[in-house]
N, CA and C atoms as an extended XYZ file, in Angstrom:
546
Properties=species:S:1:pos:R:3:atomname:S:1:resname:S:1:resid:I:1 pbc="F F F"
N        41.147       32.530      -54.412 N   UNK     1
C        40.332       31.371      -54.644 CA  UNK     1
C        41.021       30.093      -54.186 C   UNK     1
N        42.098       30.229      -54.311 N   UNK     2
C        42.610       29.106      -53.621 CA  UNK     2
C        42.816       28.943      -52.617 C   UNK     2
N        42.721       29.978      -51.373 N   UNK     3
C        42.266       29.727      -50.189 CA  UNK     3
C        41.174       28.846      -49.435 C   UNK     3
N        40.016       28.662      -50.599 N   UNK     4
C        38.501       28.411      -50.342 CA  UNK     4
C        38.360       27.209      -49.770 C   UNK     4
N        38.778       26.333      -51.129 N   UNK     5
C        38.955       25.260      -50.867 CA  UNK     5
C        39.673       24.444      -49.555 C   UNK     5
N        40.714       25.160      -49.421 N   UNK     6
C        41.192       24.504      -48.284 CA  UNK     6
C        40.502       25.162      -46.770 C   UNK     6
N        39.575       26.125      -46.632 N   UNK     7
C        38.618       26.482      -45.736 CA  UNK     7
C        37.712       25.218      -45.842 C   UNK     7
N        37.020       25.139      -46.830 N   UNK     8
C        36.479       24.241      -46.887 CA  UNK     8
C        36.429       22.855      -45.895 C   UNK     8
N        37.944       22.476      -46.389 N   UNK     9
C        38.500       20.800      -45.838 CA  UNK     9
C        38.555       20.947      -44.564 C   UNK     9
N        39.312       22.451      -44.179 N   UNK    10
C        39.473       22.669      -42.526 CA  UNK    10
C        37.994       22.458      -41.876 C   UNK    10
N        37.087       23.234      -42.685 N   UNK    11
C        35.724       23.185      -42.187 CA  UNK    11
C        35.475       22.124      -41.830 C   UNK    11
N        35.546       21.238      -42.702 N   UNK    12
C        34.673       19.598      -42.943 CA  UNK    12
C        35.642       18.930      -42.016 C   UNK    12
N        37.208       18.848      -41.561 N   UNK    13
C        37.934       18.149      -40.590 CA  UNK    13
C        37.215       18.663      -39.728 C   UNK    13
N        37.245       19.631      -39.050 N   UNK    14
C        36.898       20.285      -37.865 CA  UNK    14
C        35.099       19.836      -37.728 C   UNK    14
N        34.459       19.362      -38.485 N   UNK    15
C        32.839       19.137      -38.174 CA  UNK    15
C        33.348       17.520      -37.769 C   UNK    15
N        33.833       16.581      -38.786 N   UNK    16
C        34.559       15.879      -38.545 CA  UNK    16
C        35.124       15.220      -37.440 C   UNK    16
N        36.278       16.517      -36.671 N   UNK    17
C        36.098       16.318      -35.197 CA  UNK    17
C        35.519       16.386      -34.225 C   UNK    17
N        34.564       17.528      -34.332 N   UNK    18
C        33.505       17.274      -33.699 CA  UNK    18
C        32.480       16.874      -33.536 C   UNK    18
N        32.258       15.968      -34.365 N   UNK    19
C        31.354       14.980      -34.190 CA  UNK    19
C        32.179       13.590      -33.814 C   UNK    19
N        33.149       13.136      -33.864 N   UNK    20
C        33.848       11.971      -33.624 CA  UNK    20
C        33.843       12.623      -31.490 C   UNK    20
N        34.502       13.651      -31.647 N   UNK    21
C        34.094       13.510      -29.904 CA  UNK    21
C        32.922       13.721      -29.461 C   UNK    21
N        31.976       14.492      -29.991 N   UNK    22
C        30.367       14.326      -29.634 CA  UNK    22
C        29.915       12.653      -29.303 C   UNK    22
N        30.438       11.921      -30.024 N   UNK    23
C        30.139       10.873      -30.670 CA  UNK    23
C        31.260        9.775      -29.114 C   UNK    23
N        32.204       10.358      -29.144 N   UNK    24
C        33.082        9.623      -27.738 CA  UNK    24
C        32.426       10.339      -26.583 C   UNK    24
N        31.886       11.243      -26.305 N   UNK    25
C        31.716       11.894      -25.348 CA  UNK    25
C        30.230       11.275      -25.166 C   UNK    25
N        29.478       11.200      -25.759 N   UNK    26
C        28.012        9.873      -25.903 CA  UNK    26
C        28.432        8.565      -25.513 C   UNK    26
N        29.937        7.661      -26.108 N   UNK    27
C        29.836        6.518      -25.692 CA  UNK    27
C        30.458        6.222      -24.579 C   UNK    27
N        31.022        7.727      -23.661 N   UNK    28
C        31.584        7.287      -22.326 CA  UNK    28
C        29.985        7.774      -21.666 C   UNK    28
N        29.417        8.677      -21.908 N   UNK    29
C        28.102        8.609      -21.063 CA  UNK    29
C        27.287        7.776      -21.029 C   UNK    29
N        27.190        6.670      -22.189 N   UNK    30
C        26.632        5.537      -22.261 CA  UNK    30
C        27.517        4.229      -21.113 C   UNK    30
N        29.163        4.397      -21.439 N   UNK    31
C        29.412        3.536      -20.299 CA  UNK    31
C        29.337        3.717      -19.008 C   UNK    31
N        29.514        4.837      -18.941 N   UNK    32
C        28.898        5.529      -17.276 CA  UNK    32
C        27.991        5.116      -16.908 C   UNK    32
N        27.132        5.091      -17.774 N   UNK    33
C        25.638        4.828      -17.526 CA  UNK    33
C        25.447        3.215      -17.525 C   UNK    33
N        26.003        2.213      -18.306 N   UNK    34
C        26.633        0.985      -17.773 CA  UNK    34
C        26.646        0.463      -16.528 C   UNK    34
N        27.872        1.227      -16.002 N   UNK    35
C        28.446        1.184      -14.675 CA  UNK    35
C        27.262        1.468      -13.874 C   UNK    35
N        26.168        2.528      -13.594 N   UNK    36
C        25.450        3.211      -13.000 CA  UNK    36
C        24.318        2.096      -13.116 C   UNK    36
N        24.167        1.480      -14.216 N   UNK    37
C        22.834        0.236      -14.402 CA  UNK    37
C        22.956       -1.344      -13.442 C   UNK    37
N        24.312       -1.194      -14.066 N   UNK    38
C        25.169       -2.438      -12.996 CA  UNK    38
C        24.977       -1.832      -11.697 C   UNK    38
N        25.266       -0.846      -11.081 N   UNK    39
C        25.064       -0.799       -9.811 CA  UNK    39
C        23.497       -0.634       -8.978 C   UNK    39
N        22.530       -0.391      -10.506 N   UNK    40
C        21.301       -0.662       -9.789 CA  UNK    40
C        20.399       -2.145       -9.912 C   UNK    40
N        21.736       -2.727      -10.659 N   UNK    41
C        21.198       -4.174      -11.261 CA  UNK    41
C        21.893       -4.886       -9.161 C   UNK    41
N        22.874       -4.235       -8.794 N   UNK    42
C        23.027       -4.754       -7.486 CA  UNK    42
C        22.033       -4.428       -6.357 C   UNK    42
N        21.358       -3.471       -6.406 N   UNK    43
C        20.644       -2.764       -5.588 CA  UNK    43
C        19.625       -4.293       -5.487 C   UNK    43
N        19.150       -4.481       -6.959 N   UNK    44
C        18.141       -5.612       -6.274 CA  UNK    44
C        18.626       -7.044       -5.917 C   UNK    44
N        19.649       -6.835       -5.217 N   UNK    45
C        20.234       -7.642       -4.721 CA  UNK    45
C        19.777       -8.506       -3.601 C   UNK    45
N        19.254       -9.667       -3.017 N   UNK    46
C        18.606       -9.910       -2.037 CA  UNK    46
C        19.580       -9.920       -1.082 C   UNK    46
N        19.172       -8.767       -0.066 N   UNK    47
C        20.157       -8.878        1.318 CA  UNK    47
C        19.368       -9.983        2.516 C   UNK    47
N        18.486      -10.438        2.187 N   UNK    48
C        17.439      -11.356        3.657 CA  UNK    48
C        18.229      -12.821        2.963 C   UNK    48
N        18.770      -12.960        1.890 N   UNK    49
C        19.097      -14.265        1.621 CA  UNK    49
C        19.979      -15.291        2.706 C   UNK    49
N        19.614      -16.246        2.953 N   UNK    50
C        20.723      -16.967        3.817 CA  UNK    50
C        21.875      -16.354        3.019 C   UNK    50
N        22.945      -16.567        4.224 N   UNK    51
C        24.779      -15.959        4.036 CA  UNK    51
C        25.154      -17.701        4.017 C   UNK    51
N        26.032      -18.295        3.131 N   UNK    52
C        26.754      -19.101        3.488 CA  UNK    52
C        28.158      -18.810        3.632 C   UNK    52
N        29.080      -19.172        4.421 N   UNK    53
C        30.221      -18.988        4.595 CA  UNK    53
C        31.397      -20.440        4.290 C   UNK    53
N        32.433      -20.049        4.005 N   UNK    54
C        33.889      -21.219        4.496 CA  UNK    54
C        34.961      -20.315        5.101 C   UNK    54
N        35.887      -20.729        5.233 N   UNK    55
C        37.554      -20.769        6.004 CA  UNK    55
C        38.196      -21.850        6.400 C   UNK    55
N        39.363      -21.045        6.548 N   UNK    56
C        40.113      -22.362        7.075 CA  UNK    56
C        40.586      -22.595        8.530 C   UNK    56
N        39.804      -20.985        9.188 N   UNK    57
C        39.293      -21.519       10.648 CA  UNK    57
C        37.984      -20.709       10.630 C   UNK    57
N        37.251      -21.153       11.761 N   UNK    58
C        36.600      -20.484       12.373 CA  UNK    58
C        36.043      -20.697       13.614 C   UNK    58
N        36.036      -19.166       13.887 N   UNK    59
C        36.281      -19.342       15.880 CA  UNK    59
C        34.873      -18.619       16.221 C   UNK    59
N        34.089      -18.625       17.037 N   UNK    60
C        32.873      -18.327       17.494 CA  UNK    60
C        33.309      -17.720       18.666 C   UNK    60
N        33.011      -16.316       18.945 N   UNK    61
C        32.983      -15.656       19.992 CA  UNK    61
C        31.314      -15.059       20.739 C   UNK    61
N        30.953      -16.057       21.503 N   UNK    62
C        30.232      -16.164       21.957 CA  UNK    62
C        29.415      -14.452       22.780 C   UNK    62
N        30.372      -14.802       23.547 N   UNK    63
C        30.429      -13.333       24.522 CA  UNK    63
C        29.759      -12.062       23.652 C   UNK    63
N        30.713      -12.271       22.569 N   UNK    64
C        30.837      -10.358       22.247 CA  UNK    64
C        29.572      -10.647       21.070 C   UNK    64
N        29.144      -11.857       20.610 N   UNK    65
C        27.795      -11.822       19.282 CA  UNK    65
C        28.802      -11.664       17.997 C   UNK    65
N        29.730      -12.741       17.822 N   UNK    66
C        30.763      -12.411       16.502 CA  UNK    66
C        30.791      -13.508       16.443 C   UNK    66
N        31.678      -14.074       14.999 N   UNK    67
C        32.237      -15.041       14.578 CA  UNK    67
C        33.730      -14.633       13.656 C   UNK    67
N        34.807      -15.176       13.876 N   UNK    68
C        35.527      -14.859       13.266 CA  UNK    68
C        36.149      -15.332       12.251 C   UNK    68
N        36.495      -15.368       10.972 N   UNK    69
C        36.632      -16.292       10.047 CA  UNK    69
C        37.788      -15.840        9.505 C   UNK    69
N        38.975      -16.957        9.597 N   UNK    70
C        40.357      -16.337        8.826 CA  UNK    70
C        40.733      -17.175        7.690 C   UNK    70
N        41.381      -17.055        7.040 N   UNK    71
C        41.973      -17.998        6.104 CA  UNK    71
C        41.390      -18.448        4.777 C   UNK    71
N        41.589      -17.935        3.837 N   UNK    72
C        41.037      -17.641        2.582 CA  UNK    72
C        39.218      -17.629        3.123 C   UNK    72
N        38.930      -16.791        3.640 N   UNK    73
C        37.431      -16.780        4.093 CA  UNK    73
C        36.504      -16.228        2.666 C   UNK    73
N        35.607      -16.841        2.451 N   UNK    74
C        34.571      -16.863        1.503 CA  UNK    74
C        33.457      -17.168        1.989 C   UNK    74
N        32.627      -16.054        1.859 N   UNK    75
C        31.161      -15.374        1.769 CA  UNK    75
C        30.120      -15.251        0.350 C   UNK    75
N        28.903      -15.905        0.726 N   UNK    76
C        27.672      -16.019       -0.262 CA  UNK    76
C        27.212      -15.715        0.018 C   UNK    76
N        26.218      -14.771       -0.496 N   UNK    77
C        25.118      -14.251       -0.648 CA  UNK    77
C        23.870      -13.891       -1.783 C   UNK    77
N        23.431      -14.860       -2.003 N   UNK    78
C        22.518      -15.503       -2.964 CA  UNK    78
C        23.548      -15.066       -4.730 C   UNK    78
N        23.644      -14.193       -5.545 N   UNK    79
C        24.636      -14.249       -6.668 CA  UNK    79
C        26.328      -12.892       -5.967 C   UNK    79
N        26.078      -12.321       -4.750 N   UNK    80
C        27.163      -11.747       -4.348 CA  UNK    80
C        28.165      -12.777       -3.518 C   UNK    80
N        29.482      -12.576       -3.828 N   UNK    81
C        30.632      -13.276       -3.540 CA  UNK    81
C        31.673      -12.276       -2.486 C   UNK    81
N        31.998      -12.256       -1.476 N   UNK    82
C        32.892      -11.469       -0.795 CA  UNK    82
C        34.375      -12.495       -0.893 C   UNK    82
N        35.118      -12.532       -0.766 N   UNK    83
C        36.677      -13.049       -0.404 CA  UNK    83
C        37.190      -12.057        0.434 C   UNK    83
N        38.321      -12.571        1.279 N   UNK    84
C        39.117      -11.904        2.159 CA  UNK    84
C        40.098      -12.759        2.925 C   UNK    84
N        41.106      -12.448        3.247 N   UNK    85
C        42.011      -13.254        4.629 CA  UNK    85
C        41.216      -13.573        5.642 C   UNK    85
N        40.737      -11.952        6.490 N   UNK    86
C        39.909      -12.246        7.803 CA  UNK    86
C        38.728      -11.931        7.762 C   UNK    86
N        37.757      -12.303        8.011 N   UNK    87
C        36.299      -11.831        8.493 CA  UNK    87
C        35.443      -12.026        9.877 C   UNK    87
N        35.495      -10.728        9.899 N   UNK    88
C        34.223      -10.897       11.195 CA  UNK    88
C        32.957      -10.773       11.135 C   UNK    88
N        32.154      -11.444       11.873 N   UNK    89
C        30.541      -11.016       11.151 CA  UNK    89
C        30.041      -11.360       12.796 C   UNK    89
N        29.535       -9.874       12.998 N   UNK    90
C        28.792       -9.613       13.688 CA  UNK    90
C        27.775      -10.108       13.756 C   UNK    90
N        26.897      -10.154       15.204 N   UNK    91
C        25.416      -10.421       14.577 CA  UNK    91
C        24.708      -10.104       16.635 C   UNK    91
N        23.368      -10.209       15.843 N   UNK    92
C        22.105      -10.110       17.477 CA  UNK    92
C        21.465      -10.834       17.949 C   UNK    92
N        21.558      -11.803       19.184 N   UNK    93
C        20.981      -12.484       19.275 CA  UNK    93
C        20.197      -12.155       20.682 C   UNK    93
N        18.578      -11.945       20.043 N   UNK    94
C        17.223      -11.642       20.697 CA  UNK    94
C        16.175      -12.942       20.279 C   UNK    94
N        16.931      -13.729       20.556 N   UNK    95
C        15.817      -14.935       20.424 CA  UNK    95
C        15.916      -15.939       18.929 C   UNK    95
N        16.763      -14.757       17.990 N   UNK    96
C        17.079      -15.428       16.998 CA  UNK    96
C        18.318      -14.940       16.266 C   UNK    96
N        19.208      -15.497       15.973 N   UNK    97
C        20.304      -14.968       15.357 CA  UNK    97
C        20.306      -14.020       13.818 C   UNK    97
N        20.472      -12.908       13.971 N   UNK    98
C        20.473      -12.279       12.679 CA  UNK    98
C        21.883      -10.894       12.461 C   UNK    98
N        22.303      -11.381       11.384 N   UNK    99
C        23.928      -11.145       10.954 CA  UNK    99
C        23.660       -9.174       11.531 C   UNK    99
N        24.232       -8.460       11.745 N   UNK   100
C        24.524       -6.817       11.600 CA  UNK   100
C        25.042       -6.606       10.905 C   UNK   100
N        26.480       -6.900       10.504 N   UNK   101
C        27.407       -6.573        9.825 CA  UNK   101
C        28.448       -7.085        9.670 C   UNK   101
N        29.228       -7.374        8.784 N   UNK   102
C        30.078       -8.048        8.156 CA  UNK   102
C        31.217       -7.193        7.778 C   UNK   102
N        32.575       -7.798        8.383 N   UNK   103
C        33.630       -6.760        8.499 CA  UNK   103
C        35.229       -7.757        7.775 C   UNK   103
N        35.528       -7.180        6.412 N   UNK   104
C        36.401       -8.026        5.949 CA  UNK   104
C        37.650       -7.011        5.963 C   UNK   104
N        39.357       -7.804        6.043 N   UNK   105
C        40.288       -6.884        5.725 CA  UNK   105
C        40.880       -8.097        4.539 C   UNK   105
N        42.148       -7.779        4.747 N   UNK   106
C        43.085       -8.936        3.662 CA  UNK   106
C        42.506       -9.388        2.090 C   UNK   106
N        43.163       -8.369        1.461 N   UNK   107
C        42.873       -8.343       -0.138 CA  UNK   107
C        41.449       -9.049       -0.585 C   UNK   107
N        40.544       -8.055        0.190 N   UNK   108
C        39.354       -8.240        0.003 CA  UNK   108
C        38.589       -8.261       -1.337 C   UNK   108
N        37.755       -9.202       -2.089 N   UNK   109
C        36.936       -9.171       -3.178 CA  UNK   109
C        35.726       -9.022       -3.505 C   UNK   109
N        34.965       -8.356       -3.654 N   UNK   110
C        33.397       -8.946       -3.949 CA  UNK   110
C        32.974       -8.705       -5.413 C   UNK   110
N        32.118       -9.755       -5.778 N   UNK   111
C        32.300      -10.336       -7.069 CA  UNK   111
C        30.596      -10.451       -6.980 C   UNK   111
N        30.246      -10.049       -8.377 N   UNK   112
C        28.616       -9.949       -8.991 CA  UNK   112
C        28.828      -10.134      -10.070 C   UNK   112
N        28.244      -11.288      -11.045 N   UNK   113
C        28.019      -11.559      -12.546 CA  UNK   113
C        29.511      -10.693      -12.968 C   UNK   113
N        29.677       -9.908      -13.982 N   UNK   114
C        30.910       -9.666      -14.306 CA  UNK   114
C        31.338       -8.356      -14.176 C   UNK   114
N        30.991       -7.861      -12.693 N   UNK   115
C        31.699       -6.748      -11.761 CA  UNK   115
C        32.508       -7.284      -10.722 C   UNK   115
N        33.577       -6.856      -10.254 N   UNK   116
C        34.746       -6.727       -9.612 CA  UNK   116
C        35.458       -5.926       -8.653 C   UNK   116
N        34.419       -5.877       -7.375 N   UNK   117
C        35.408       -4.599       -6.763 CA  UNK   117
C        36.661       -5.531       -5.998 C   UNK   117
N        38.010       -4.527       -5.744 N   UNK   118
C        38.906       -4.805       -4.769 CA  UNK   118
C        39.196       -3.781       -3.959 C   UNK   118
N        39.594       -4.062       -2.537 N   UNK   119
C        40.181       -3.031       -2.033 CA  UNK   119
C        40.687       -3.776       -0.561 C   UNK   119
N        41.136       -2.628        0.274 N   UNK   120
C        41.834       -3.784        1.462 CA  UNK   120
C        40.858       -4.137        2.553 C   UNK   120
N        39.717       -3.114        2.776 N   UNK   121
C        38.873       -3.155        3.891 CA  UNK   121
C        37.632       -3.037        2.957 C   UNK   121
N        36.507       -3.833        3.833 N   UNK   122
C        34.899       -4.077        3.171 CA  UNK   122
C        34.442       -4.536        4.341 C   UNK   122
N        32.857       -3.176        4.672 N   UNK   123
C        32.188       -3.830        5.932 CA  UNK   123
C        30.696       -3.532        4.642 C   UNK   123
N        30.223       -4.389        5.487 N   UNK   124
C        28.471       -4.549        4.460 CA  UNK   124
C        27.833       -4.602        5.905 C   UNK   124
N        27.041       -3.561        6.047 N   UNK   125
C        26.324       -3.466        7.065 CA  UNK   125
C        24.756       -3.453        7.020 C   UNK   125
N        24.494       -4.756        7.303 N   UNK   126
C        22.621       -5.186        6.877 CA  UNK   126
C        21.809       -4.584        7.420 C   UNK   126
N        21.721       -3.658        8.328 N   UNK   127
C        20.579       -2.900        8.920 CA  UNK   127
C        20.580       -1.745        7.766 C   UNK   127
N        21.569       -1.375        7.694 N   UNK   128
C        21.428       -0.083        6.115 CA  UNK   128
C        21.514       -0.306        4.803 C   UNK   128
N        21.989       -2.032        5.009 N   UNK   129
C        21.772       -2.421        3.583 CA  UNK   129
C        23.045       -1.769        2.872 C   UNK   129
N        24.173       -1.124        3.201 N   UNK   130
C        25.287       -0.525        2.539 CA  UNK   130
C        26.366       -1.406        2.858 C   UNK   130
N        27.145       -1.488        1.531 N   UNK   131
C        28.404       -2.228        1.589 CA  UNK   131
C        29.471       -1.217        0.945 C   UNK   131
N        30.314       -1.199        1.883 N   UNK   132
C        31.831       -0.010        1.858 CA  UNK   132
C        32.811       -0.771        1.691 C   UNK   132
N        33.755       -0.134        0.497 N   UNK   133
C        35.017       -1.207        0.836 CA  UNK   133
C        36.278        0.625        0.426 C   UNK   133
N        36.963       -0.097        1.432 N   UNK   134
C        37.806        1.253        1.207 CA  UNK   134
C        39.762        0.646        1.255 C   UNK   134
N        40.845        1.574        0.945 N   UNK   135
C        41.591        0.971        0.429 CA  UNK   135
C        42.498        0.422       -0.660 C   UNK   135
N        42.826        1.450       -1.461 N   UNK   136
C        43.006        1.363       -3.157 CA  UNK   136
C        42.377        0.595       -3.579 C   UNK   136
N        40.834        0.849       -3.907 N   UNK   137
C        39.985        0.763       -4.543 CA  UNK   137
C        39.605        0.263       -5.862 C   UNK   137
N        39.394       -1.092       -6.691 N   UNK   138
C        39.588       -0.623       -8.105 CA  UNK   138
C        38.049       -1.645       -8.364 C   UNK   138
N        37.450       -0.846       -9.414 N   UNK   139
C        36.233       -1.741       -9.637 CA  UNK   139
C        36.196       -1.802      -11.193 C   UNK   139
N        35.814       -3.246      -11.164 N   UNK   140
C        36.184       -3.988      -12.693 CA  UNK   140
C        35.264       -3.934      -12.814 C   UNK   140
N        34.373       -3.799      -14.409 N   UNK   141
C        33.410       -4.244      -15.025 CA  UNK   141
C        33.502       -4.889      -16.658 C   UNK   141
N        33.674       -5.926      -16.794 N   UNK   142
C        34.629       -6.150      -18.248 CA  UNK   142
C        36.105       -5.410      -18.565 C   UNK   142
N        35.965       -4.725      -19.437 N   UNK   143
C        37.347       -3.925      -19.737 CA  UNK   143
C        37.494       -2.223      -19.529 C   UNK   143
N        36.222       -1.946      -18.882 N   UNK   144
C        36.258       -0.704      -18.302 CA  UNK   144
C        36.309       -0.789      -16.747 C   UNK   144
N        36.986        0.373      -15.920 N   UNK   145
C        37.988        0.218      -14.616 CA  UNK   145
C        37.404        1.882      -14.231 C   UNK   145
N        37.638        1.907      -12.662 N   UNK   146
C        37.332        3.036      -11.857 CA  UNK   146
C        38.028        2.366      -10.877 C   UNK   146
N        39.089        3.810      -10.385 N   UNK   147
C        39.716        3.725       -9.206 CA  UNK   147
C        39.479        4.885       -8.237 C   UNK   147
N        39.834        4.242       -7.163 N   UNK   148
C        39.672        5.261       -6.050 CA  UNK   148
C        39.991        5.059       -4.790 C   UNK   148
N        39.354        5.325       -3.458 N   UNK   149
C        40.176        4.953       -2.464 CA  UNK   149
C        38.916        4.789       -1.238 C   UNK   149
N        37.334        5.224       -2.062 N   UNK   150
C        36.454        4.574       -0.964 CA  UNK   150
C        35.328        4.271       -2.038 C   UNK   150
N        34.407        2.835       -1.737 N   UNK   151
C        33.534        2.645       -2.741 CA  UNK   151
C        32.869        2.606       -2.011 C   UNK   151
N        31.028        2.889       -2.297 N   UNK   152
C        30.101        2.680       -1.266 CA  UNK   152
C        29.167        2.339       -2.040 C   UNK   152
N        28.150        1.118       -1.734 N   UNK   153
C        27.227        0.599       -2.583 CA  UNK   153
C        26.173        0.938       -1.861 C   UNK   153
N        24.741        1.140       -2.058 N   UNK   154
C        23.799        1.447       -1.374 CA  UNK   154
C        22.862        0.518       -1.989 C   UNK   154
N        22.627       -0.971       -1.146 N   UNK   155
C        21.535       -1.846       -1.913 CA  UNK   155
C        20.435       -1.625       -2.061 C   UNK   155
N        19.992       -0.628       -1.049 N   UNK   156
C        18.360       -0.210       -1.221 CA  UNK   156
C        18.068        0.657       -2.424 C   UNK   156
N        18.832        1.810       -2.292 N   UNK   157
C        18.594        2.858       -3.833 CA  UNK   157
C        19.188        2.516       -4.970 C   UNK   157
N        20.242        1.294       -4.958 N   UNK   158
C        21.122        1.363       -6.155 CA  UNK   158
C        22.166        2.666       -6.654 C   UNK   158
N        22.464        3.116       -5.668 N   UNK   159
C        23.273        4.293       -5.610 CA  UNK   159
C        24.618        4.227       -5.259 C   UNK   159
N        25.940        4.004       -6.473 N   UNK   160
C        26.837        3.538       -6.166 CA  UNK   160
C        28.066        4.715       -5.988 C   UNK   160
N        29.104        5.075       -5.868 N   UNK   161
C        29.922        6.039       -5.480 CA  UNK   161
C        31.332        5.566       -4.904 C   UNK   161
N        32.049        5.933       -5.998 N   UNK   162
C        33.318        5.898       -5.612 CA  UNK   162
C        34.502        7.692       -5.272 C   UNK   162
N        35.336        7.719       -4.299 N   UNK   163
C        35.844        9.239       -4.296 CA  UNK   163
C        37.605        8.690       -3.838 C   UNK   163
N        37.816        9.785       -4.098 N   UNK   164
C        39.384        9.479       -3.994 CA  UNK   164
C        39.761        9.542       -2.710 C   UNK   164
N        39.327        9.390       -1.799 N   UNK   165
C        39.567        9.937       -0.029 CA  UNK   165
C        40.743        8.712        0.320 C   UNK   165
N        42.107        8.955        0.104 N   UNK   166
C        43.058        8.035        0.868 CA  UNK   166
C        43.734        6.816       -0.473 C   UNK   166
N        43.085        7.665       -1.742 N   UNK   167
C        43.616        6.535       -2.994 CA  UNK   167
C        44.660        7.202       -3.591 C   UNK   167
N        45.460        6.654       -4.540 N   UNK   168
C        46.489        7.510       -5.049 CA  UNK   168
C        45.871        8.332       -6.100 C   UNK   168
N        46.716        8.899       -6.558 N   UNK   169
C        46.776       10.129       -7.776 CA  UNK   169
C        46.284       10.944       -7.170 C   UNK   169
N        46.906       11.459       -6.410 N   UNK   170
C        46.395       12.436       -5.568 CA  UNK   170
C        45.053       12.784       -4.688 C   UNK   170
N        44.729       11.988       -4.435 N   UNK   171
C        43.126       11.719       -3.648 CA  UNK   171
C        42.115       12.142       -4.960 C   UNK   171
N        42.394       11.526       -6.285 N   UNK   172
C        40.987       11.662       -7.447 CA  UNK   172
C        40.627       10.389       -7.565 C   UNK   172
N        39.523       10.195       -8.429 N   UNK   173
C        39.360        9.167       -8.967 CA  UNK   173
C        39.772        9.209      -10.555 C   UNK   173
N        40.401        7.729      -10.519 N   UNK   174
C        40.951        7.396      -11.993 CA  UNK   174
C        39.676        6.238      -12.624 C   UNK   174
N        39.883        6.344      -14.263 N   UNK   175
C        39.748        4.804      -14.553 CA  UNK   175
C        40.076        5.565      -16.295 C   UNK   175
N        39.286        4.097      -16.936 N   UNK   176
C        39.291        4.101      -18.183 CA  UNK   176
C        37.782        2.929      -18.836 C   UNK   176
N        37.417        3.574      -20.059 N   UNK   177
C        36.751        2.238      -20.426 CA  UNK   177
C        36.977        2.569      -21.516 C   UNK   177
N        36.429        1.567      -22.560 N   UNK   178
C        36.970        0.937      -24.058 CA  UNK   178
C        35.900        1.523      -25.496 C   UNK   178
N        36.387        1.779      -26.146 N   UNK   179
C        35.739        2.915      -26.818 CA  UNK   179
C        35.434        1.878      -28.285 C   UNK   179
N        34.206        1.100      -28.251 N   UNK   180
C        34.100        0.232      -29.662 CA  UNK   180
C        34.341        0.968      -30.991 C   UNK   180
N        35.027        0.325      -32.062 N   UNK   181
C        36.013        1.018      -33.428 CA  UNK   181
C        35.015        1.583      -34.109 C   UNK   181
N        33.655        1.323      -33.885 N   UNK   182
C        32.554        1.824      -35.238 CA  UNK   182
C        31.991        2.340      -34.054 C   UNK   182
């Protein structure tokens, strides 16, 4: 009989624990799902918006349909923010100038309400509407983090994706997010 009881307690720890990770294993699928909302909260992102740009040069290459922008270069796009050292931004001109693609290296940023990607290379290419940034990878969203080594945003579907191809820890993806006390 005195075994019982302490079956009992084991019982009730052990329901105990499993419900406390049922219960963590719900609030990382809920932040996943966060992350996954945020990235379709970018999708409706307006890509037709005028681009404004700065630097601290910029050189116009006529010939080839580019512009080149070095030196703390900063990019707008109606609430998206790019940063970088260098940028090039392509573009077509058939009567009217319209951007192709946009090609950043040098501790590149792009910044949305309170998401955060970094990495070393970011091309956003407007005919597909996809923006890639590849490069030890790390994307902030408040106090939860995903790393990796290629990110790919897809503005039309809201379909975001990060993979370890060329990031550390062995080509996986890492992160962490924050697990509220109650």
């Amino acid at each position: 009989m005195t075994g019982q009881p302490h079956r009992q307690t084991t019982r009730t720890l052990a329901r105990t624990a499993l419900r406390s990770g049922m219960a963590g294993f719900a609030l990382a699928a809920c932040t996943i799902a966060g992350l996954h909302l945020n990235a379709q909260a970018i999708a409706g992102h307006n890509s037709n918006a005028p681009v404004n740009y700065a630097a601290n040069r910029i050189e116009l290459q006529d010939r080839q349909n580019r512009v080149v922008l070095s030196g703390n270069v900063q990019i707008d796009q109606a609430n998206l923010r790019m940063t970088s050292a260098r940028t090039i931004v392509d573009y077509s001109d058939a009567g009217s100038l319209s951007i192709q693609r946009i090609s950043a290296t040098g501790g590149v940023t792009v910044t949305r309400g309170n998401e955060r990607a970094q990495g070393s290379v970011a091309v956003y290419d407007f005919n597909r509407r996809v923006i890639t940034m590849t490069g030890d990878v790390r994307l902030r969203r408040g106090s939860d983090t995903l790393n990796g080594g290629r990110l790919t945003i897809d503005l039309r579907t809201g379909l975001s994706s990060i993979d370890g191809a060329g990031g550390g820890q062995n080509g996986r993806v890492t992160g962490s997010f924050s697990v509220p006390s109650d």
